[in-house]
C-alpha positions in Angstrom: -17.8 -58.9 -79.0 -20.8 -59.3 -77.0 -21.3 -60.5 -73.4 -23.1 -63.5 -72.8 -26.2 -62.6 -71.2 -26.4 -65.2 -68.3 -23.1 -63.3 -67.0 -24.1 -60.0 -67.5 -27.4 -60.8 -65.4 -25.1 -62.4 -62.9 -23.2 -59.7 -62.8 -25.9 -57.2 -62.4 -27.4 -59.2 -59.5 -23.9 -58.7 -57.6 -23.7 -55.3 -58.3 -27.4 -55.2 -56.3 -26.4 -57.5 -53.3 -23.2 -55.0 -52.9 -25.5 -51.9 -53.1 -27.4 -53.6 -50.4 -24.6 -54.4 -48.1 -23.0 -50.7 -48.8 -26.4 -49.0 -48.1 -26.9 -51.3 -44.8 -23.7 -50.1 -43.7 -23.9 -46.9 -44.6 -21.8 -43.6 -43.4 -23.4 -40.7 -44.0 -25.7 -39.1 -46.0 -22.8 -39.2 -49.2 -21.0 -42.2 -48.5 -18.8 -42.7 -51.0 -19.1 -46.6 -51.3 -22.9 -46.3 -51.4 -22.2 -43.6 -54.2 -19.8 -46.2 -55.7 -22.3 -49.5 -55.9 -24.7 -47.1 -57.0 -22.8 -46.2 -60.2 -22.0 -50.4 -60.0 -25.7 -50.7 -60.8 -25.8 -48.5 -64.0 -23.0 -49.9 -65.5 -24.1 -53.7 -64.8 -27.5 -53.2 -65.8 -26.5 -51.3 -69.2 -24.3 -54.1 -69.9 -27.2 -56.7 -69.5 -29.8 -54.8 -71.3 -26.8 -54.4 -74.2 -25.8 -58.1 -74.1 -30.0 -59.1 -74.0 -30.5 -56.9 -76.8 -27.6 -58.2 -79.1 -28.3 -62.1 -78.2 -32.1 -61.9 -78.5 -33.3 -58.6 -79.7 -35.1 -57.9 -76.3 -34.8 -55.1 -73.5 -36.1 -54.7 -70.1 -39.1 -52.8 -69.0 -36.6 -50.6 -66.6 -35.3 -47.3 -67.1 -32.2 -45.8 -65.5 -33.3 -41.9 -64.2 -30.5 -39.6 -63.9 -30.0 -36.0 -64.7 -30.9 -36.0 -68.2 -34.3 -38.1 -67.6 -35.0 -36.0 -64.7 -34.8 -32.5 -67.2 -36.2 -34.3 -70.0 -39.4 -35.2 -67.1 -39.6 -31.4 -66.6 -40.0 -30.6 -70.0 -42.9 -33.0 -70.4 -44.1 -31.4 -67.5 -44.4 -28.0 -68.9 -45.6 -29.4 -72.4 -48.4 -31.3 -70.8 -49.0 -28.5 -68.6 -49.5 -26.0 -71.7 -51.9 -28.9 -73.3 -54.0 -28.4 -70.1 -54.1 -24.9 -70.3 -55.0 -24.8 -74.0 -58.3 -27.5 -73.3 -59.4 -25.4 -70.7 -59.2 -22.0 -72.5 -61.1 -24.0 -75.4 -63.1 -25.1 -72.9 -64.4 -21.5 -71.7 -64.4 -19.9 -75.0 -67.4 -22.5 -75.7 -69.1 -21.7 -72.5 
């Protein structure tokens, strides 16, 4: 059963104001609630992508980073990095 969208967008709009409020007010450099709303986010912007995607076949342009993005970034990184390094050595050997 999916969620109608209009609700799930709603939903992920309140889960922003709250993160708001809870980072306005924040204690500390791991305050819990912040920590909390934060997670609120995910959750309410996975359901609306999920709920746009089943109603009309459509997703956002946004991406969720986390700790899997962030190693899957790295990895990029180095692959990118060796593509440099390759051009340049190609580079020099036709010098």
């Amino acid at each position: 059963m999916s969620i109608d969208p209009r609700a799930a967008l709603s939903s992920l709009t309140a889960a922003l104001e709250e993160h708001l409020v809870a980072a306005s007010a924040r204690r500390g450099e791991e305050d819990p609630i912040v920590e909390a709303t934060f997670l609120g986010i995910i959750d309410a912007f996975e359901a609306y992508e999920e709920a746009l995607f089943d109603a009309f076949d459509e997703v956002t342009p946004l991406v969720i980073y986390g700790e899997d993005e962030g190693d899957f970034d790295e990895e990029d990184d180095e692959d990118s990095d060796d593509e440099d390094d390759a051009a340049e050595s190609e580079s020099a050997d036709q010098q």
